[in-house]
ChimeraX commands (.cxc) that place a marker at each C-alpha (Angstrom):
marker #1 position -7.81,9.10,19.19 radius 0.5
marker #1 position -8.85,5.76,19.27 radius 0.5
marker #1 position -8.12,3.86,15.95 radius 0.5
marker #1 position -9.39,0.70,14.56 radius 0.5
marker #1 position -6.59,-1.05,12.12 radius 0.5
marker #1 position -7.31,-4.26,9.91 radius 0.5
marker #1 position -4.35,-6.02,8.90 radius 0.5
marker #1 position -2.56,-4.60,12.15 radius 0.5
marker #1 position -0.10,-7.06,12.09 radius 0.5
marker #1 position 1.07,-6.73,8.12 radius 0.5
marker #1 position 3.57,-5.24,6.25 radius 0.5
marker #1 position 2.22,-1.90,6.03 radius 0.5
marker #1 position -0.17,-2.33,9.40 radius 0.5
marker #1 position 2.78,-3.06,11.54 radius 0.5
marker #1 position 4.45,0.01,11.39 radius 0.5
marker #1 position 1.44,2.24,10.82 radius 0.5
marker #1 position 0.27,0.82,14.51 radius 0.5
marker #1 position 4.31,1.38,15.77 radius 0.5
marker #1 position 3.59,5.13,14.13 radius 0.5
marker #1 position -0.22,5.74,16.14 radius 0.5
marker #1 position 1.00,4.52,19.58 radius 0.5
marker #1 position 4.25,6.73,18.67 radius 0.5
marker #1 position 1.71,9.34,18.23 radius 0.5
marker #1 position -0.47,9.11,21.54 radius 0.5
marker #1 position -3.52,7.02,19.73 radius 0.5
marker #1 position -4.94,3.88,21.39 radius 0.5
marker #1 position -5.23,1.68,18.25 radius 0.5
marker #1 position -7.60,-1.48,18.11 radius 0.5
marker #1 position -6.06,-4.15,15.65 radius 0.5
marker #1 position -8.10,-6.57,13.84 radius 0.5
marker #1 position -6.02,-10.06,13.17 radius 0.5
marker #1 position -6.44,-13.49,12.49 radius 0.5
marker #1 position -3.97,-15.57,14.47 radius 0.5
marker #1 position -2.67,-15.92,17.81 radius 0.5
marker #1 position 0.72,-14.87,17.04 radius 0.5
marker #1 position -0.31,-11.94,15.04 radius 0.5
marker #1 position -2.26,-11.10,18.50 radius 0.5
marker #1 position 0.82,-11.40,20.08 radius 0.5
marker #1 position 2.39,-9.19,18.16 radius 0.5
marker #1 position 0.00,-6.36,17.94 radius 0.5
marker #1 position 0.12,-6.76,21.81 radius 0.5
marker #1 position 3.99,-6.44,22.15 radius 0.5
marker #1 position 4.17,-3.29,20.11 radius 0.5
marker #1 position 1.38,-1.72,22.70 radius 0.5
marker #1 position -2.05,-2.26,20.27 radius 0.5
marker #1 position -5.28,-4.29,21.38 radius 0.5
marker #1 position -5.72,-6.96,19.50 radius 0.5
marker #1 position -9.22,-8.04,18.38 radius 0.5
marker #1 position -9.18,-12.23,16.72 radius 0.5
marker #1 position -11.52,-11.88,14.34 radius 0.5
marker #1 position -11.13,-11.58,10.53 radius 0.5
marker #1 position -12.53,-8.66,7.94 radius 0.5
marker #1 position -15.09,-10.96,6.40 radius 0.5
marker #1 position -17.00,-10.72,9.65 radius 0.5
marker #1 position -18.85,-7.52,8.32 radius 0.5
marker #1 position -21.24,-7.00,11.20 radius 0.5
marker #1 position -18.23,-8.00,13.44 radius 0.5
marker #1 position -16.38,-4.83,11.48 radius 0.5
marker #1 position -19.13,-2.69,11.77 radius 0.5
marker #1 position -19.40,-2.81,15.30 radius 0.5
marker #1 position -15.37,-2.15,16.01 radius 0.5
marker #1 position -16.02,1.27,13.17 radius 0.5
marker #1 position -18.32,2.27,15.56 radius 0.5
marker #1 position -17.14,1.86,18.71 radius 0.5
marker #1 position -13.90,4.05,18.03 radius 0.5
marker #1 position -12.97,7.43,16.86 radius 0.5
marker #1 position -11.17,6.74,13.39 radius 0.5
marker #1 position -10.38,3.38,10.88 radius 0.5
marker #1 position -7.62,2.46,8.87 radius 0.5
marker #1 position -8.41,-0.47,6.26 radius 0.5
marker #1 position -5.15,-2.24,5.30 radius 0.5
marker #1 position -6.45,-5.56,5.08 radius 0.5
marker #1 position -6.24,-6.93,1.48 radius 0.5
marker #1 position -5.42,-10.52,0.31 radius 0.5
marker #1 position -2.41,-10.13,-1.99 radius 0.5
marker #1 position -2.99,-13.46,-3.73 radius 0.5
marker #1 position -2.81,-12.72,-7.32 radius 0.5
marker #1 position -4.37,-15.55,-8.25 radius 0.5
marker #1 position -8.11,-14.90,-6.98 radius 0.5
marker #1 position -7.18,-10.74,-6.98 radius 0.5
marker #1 position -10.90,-10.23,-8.72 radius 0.5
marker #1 position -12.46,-12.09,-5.88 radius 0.5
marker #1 position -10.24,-10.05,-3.19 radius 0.5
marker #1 position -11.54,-6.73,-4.84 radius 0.5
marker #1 position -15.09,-7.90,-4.20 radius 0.5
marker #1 position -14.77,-8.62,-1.06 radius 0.5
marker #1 position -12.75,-5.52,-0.09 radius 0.5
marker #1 position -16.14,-3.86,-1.60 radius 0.5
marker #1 position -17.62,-5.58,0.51 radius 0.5
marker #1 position -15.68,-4.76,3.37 radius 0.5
marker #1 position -15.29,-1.03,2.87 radius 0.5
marker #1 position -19.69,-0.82,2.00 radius 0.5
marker #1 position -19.74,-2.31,5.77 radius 0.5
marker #1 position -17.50,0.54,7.48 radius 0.5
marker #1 position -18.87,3.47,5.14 radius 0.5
marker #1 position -22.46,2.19,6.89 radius 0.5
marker #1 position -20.98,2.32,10.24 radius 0.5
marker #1 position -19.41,5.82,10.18 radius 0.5
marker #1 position -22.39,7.50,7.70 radius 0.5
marker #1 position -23.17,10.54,9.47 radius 0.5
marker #1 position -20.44,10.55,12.11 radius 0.5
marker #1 position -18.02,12.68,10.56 radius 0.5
marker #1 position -14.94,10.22,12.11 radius 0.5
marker #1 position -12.01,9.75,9.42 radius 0.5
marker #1 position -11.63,6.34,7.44 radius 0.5
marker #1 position -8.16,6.04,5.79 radius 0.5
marker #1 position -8.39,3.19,2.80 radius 0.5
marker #1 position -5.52,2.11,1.21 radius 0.5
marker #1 position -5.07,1.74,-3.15 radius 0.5
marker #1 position -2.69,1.94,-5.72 radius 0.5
marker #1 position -1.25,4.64,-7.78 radius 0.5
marker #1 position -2.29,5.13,-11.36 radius 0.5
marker #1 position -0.29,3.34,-14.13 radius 0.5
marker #1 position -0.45,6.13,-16.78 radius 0.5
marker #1 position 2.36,5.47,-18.99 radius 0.5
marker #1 position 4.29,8.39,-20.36 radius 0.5
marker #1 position 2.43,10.37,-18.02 radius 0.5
marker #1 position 3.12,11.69,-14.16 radius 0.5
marker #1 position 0.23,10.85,-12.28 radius 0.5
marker #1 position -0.90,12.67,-9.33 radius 0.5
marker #1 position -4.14,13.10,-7.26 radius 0.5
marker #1 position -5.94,14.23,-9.41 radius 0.5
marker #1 position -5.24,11.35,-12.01 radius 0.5
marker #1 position -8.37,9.19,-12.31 radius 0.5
marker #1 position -7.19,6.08,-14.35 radius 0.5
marker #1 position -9.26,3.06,-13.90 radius 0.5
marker #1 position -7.94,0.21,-16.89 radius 0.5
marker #1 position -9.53,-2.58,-17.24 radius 0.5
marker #1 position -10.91,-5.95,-15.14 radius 0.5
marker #1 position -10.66,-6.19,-11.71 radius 0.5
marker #1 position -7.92,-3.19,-11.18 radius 0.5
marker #1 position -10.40,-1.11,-12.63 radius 0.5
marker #1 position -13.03,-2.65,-10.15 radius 0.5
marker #1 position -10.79,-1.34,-7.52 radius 0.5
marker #1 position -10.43,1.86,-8.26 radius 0.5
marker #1 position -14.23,2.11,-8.25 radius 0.5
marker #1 position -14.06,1.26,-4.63 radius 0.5
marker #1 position -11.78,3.58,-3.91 radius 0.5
marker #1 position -13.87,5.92,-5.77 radius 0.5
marker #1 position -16.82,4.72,-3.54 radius 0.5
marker #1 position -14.88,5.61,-0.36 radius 0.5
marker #1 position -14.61,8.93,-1.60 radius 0.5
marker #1 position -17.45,9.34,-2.04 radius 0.5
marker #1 position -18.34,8.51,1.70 radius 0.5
marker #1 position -17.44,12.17,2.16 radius 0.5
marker #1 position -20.90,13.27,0.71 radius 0.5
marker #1 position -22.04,11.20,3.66 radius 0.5
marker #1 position -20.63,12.49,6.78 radius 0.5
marker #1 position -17.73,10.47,6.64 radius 0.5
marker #1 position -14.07,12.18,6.53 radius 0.5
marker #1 position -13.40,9.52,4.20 radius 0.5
marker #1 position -9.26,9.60,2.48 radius 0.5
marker #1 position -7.50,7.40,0.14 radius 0.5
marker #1 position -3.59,6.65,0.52 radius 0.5
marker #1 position -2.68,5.51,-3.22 radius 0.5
marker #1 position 0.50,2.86,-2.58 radius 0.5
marker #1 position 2.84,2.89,-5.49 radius 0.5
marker #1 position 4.12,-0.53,-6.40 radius 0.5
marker #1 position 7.10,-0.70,-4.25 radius 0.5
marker #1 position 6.56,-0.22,-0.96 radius 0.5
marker #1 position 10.41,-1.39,0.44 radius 0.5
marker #1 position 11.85,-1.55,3.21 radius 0.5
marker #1 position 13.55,-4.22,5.76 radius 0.5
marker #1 position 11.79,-7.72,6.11 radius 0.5
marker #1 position 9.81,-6.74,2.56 radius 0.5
marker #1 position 8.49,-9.66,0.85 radius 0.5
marker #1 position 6.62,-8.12,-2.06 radius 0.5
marker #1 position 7.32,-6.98,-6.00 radius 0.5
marker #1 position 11.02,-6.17,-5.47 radius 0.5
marker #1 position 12.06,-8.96,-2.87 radius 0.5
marker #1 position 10.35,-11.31,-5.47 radius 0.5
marker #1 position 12.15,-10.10,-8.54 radius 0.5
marker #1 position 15.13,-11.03,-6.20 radius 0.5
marker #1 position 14.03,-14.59,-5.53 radius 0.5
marker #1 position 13.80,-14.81,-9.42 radius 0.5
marker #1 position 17.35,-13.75,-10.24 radius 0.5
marker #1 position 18.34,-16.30,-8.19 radius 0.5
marker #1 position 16.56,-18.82,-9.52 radius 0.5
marker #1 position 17.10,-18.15,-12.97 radius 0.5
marker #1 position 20.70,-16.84,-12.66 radius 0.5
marker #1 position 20.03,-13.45,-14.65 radius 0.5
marker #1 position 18.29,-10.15,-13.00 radius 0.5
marker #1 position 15.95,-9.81,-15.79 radius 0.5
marker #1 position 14.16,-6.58,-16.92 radius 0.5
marker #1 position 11.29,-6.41,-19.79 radius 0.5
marker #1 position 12.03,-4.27,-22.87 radius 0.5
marker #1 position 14.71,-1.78,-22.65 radius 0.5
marker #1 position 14.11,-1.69,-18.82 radius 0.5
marker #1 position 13.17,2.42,-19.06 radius 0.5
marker #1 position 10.06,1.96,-17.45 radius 0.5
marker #1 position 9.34,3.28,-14.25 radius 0.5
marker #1 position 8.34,2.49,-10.96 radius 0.5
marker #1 position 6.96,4.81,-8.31 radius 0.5
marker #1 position 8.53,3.32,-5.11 radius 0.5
marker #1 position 8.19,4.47,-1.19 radius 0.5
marker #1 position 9.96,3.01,1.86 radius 0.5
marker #1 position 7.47,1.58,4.21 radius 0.5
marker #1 position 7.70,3.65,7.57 radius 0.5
marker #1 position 7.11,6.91,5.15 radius 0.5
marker #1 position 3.87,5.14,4.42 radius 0.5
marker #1 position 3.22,4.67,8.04 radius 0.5
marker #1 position 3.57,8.18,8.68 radius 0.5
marker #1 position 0.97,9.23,5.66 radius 0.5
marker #1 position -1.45,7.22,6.99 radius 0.5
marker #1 position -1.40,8.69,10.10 radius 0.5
marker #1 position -1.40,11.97,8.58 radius 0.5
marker #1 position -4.54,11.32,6.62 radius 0.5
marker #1 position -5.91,10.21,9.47 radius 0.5
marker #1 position -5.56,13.19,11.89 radius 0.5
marker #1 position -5.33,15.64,9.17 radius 0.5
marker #1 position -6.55,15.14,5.65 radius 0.5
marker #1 position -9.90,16.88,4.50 radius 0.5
marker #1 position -13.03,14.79,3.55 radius 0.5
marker #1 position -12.80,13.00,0.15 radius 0.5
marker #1 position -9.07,13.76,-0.22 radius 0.5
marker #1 position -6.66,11.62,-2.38 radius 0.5
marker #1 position -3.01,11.11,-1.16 radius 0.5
marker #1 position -0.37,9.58,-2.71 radius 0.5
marker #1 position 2.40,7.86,-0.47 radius 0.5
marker #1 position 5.43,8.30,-3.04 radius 0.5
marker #1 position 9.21,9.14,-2.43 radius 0.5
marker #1 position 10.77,8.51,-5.60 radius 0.5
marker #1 position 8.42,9.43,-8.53 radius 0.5
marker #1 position 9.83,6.88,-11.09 radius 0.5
marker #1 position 12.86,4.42,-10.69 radius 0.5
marker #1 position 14.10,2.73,-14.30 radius 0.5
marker #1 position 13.37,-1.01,-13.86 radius 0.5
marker #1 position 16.85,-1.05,-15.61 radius 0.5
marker #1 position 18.45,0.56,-12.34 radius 0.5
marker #1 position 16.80,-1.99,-9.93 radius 0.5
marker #1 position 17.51,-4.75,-12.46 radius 0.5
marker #1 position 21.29,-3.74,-12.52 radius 0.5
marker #1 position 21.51,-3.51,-8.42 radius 0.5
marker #1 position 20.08,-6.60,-7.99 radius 0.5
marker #1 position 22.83,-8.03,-10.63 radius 0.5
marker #1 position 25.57,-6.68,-9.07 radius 0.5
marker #1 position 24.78,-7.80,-5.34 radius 0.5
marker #1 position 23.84,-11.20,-6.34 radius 0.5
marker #1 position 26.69,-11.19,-9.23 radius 0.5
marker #1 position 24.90,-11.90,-11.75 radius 0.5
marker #1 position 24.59,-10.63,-15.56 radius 0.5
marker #1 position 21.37,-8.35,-16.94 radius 0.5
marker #1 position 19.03,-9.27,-19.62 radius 0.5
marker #1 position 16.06,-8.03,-20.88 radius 0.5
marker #1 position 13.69,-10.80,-20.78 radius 0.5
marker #1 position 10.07,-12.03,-21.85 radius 0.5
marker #1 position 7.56,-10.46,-19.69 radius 0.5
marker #1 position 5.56,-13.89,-19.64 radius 0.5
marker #1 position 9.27,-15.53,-18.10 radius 0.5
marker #1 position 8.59,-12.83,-15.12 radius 0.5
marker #1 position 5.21,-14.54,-14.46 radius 0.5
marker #1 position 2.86,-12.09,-13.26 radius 0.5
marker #1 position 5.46,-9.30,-12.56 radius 0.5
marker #1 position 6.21,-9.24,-15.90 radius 0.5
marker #1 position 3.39,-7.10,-16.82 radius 0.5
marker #1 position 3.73,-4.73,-14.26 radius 0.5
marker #1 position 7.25,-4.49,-15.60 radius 0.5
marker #1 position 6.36,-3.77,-19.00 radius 0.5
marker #1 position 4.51,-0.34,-17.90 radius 0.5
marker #1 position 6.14,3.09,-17.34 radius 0.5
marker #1 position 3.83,4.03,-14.46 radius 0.5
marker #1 position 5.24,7.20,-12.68 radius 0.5
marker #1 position 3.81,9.16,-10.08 radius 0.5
marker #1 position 4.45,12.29,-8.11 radius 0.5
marker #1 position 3.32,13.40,-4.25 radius 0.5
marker #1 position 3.63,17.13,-4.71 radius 0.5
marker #1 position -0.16,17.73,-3.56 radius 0.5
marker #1 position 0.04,15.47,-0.79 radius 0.5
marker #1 position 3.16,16.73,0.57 radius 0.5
marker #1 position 1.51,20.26,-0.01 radius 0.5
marker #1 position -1.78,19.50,1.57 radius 0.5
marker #1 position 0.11,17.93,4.72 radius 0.5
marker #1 position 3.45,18.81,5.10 radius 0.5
marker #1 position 4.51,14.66,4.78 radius 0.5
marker #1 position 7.59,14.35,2.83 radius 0.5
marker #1 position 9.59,11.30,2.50 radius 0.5
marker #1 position 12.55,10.92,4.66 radius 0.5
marker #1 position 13.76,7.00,4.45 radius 0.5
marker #1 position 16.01,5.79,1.71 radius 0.5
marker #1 position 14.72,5.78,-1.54 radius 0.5
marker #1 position 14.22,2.68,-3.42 radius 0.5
marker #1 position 17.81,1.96,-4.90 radius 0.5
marker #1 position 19.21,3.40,-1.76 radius 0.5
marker #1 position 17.18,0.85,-0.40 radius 0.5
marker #1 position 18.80,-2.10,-2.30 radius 0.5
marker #1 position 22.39,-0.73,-1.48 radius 0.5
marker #1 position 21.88,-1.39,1.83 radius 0.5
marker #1 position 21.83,-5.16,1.05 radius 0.5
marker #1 position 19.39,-6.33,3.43 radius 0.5
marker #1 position 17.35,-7.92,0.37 radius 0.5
marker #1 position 20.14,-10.32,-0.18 radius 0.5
marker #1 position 21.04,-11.42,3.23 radius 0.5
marker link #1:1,2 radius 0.2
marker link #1:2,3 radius 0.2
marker link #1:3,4 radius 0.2
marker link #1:4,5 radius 0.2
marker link #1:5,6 radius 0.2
marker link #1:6,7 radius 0.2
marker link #1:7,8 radius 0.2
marker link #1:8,9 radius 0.2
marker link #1:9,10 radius 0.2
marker link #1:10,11 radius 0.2
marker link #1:11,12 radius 0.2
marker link #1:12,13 radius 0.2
marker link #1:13,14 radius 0.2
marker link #1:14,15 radius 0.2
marker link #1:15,16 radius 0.2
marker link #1:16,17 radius 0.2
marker link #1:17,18 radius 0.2
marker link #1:18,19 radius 0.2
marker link #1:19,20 radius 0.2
marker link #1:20,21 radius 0.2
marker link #1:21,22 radius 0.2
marker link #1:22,23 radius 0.2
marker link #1:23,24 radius 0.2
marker link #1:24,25 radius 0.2
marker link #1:25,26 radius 0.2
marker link #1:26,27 radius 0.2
marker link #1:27,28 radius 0.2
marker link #1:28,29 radius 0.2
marker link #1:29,30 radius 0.2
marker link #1:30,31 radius 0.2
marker link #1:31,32 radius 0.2
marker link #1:32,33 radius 0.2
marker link #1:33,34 radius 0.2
marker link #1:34,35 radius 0.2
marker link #1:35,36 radius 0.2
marker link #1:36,37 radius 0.2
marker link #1:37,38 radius 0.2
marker link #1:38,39 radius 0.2
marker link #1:39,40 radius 0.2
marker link #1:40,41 radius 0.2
marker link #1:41,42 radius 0.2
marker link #1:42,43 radius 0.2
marker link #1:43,44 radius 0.2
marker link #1:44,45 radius 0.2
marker link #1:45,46 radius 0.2
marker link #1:46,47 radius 0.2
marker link #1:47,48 radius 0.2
marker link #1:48,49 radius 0.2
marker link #1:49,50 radius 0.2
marker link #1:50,51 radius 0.2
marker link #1:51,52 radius 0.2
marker link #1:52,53 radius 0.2
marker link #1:53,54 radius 0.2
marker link #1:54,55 radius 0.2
marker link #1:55,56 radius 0.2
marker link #1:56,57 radius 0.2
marker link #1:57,58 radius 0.2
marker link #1:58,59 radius 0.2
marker link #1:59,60 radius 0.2
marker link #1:60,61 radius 0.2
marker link #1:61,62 radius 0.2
marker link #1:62,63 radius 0.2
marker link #1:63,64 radius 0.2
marker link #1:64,65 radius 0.2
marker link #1:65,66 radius 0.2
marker link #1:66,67 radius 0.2
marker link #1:67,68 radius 0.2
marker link #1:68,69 radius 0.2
marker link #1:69,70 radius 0.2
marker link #1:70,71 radius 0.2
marker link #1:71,72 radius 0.2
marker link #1:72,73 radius 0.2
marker link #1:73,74 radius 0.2
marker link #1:74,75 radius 0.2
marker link #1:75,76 radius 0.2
marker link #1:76,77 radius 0.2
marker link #1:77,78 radius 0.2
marker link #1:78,79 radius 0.2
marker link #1:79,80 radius 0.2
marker link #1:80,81 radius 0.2
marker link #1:81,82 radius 0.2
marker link #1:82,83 radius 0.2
marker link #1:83,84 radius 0.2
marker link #1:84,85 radius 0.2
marker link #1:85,86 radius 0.2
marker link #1:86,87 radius 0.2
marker link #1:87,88 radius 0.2
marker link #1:88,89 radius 0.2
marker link #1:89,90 radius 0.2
marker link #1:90,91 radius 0.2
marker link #1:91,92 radius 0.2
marker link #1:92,93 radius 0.2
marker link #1:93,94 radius 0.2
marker link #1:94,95 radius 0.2
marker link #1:95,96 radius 0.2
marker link #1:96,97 radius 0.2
marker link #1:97,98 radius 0.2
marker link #1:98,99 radius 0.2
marker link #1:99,100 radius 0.2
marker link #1:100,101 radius 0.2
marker link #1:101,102 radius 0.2
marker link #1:102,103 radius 0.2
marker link #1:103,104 radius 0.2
marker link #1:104,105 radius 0.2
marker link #1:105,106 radius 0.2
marker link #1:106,107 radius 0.2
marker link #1:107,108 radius 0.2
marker link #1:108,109 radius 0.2
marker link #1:109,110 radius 0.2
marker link #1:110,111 radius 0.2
marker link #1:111,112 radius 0.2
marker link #1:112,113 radius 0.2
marker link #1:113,114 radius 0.2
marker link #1:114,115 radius 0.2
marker link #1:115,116 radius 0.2
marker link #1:116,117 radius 0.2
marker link #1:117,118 radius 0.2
marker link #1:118,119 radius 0.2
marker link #1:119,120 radius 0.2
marker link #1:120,121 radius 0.2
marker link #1:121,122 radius 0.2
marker link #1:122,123 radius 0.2
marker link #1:123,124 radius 0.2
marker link #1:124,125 radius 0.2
marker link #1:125,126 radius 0.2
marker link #1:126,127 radius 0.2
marker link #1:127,128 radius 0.2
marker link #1:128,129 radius 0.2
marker link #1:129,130 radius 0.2
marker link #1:130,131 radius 0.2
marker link #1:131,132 radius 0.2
marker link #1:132,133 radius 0.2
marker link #1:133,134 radius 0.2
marker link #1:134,135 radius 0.2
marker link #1:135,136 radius 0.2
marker link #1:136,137 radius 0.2
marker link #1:137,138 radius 0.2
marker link #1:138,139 radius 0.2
marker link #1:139,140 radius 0.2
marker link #1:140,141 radius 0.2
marker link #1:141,142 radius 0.2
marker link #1:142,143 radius 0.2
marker link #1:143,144 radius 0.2
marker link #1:144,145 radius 0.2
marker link #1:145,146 radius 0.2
marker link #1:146,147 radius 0.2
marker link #1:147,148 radius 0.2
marker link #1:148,149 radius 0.2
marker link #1:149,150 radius 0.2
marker link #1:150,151 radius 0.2
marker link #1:151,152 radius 0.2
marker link #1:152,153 radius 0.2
marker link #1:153,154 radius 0.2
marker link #1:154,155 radius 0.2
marker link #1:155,156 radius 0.2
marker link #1:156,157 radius 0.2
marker link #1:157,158 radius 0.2
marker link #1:158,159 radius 0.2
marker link #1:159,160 radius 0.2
marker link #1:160,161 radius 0.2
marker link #1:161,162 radius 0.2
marker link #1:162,163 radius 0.2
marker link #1:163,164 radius 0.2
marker link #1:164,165 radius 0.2
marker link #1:165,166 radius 0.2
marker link #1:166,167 radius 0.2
marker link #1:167,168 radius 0.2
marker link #1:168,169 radius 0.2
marker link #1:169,170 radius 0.2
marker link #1:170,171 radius 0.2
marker link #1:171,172 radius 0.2
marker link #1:172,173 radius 0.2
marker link #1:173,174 radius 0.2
marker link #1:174,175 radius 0.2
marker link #1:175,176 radius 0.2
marker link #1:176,177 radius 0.2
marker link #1:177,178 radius 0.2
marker link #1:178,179 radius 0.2
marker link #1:179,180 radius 0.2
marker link #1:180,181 radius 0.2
marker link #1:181,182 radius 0.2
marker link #1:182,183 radius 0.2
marker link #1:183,184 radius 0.2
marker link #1:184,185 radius 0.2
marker link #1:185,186 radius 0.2
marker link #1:186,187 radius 0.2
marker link #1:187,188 radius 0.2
marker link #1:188,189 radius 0.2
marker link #1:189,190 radius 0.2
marker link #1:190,191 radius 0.2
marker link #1:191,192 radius 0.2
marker link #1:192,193 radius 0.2
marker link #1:193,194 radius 0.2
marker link #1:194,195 radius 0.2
marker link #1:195,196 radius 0.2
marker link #1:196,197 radius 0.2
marker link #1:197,198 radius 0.2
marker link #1:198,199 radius 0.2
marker link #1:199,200 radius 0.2
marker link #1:200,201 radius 0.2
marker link #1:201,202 radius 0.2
marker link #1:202,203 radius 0.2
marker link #1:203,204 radius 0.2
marker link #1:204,205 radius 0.2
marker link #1:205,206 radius 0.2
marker link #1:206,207 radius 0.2
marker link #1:207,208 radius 0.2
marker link #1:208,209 radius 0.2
marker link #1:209,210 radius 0.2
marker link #1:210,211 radius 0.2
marker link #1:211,212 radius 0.2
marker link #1:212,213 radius 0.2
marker link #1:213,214 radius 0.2
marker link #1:214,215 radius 0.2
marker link #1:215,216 radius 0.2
marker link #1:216,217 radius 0.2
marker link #1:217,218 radius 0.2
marker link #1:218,219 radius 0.2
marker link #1:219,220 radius 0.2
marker link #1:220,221 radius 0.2
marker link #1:221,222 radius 0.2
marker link #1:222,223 radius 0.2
marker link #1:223,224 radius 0.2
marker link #1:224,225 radius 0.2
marker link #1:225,226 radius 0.2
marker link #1:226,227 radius 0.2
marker link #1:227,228 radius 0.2
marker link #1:228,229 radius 0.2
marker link #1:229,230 radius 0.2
marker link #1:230,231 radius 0.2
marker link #1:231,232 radius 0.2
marker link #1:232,233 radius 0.2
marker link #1:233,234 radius 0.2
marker link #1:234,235 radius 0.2
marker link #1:235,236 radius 0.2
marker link #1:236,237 radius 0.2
marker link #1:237,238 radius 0.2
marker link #1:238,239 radius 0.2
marker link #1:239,240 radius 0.2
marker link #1:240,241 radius 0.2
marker link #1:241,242 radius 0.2
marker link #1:242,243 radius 0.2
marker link #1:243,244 radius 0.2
marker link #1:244,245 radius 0.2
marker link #1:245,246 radius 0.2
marker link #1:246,247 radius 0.2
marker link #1:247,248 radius 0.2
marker link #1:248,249 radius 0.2
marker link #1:249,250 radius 0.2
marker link #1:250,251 radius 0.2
marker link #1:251,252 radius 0.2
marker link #1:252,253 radius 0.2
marker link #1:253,254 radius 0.2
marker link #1:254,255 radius 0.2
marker link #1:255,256 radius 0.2
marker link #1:256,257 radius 0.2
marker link #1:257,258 radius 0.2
marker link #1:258,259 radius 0.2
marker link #1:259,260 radius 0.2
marker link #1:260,261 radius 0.2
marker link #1:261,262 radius 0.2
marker link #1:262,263 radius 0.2
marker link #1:263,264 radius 0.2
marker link #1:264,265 radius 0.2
marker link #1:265,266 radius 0.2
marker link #1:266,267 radius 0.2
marker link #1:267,268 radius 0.2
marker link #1:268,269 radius 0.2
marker link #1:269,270 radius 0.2
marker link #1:270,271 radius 0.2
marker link #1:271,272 radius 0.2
marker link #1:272,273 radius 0.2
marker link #1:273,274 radius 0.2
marker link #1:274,275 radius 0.2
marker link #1:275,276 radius 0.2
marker link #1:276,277 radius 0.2
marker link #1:277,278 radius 0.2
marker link #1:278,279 radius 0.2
marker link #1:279,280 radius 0.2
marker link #1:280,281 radius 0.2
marker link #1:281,282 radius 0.2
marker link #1:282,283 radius 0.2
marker link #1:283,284 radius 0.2
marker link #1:284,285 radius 0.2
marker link #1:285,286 radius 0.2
marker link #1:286,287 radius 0.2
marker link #1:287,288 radius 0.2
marker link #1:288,289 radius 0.2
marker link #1:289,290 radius 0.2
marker link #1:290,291 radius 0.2
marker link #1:291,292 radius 0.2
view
């Protein structure tokens, strides 16, 4: 198969393309820089300069291959309502492209946060402001499938770890550190759905080859980590006491820290035989590679 990729060259497109070439697929990678070229052309991918705003640009690369993966999102937290609309945006210009054509478009979301609750597939939570805005485009990729399109929907839990991760759990390092406590909000029983980054990889090629139209997947190893336990590994590597903490002294992780938001994979490992294999999240930690 020949698969278009945006964000190719990111933390979760990197090894997604290492997992399609692994595979046999010829994947066409959609970055923005010449070393991010570079590298999508080392690990075996073509890369495409270009960036996902381009929409008839995007179009044109849906069309002209067999399958798309959308990774592309900008992570910024502090314009995430405008990167919602224009991943909309993005994701209205692809469905167009493939309407009819009954190719496969894999879009990445989130997992629900449904505290006191074990969400799974079928949970539909949307909240409020702009994470509820994306959830309705993930419900709008779904409903691509009405449309010709094998349309799927990987729902990422909040920790997707792994080597080289800079995201929620390498942060909450870099703020031990600087404060000299590994904080946790409340009593620290919430939980965390967590998933090592190359099991992800290997979902999203699943849903790819395999997953029916209109499907939701969830990529999740462990269903629910305490933020207690990941608060006490990070103390003891970095020797350094616990403390529950103000959520507003966490900045903007401290209200994802204040919700129990668990989540299970049963269907998806069910409907596709994918089943996590990489160290789970504290596992992960042991290892010590997010203190080096």
């Amino acid at each position: 198969m020949r698969v278009f990729v945006t964000g190719a060259s990111g933390w979760i497109g990197s090894p997604v393309l290492r997992e399609l070439l692994a595979a046999g697929h010829q994947v066409v990678g959609l970055v923005r820089s010449d070393s991010s070229a570079r590298a999508v052309a080392a690990a075996g991918g073509e890369p495409v300069l270009g960036d996902v705003a381009d929409l008839d640009a995007v179009a044109a690369l849906a069309r002209g291959v067999d399958g798309v993966i959308h990774l592309a999102f900008d992570h910024d937290f502090s314009r995430f309502e405008q990167s919602v609309k224009e991943e909309g945006e993005v994701l209205g210009a692809l469905g167009a492209a493939l309407a009819g054509s009954g190719k496969p478009l894999v879009v990445a979301s989130g997992t629900p946060a449904e505290p006191g609750v074990l969400a799974t597939e079928r949970s539909d939570s949307a909240g409020d402001g702009p994470a509820a805005v994306r959830v309705a485009n993930a419900r709008a990729v779904l409903d691509l499938a009405r449309h010709g399109v094998r349309s799927c929907v990987v729902r990422l839990p909040r920790s997707v770890h792994g080597e080289g991760d800079a995201g929620f759990i390498a942060q909450l390092v870099a703020i031990a550190r600087r404060d000299g406590v590994s904080g946790y909000v409340g009593d620290g029983s919430q939980r965390w759905p967590a998933v090592h980054v190359l099991d992800a990889a290997r979902l999203f090629r699943a849903g790819l080859e395999d997953a029916p139209a209109g499907s939701v997947l969830h990529a999740v190893g462990d269903e629910g980590v305490p933020i207690l336990a990941v608060a006490q590994a990070i103390g003891r590597h970095l020797g350094l006491p616990n403390a529950s903490l103000p959520a507003e002294s966490l900045g903007f992780l401290g209200g994802l820290l204040a919700v129990d938001q668990p989540a299970s994979s049963a269907f998806t490992q069910d409907l596709l035989g994918w089943f996590p294999r990489e160290p789970g999240l504290l596992a992960d930690l042991e290892a010590g590679h997010y203190f080096r």
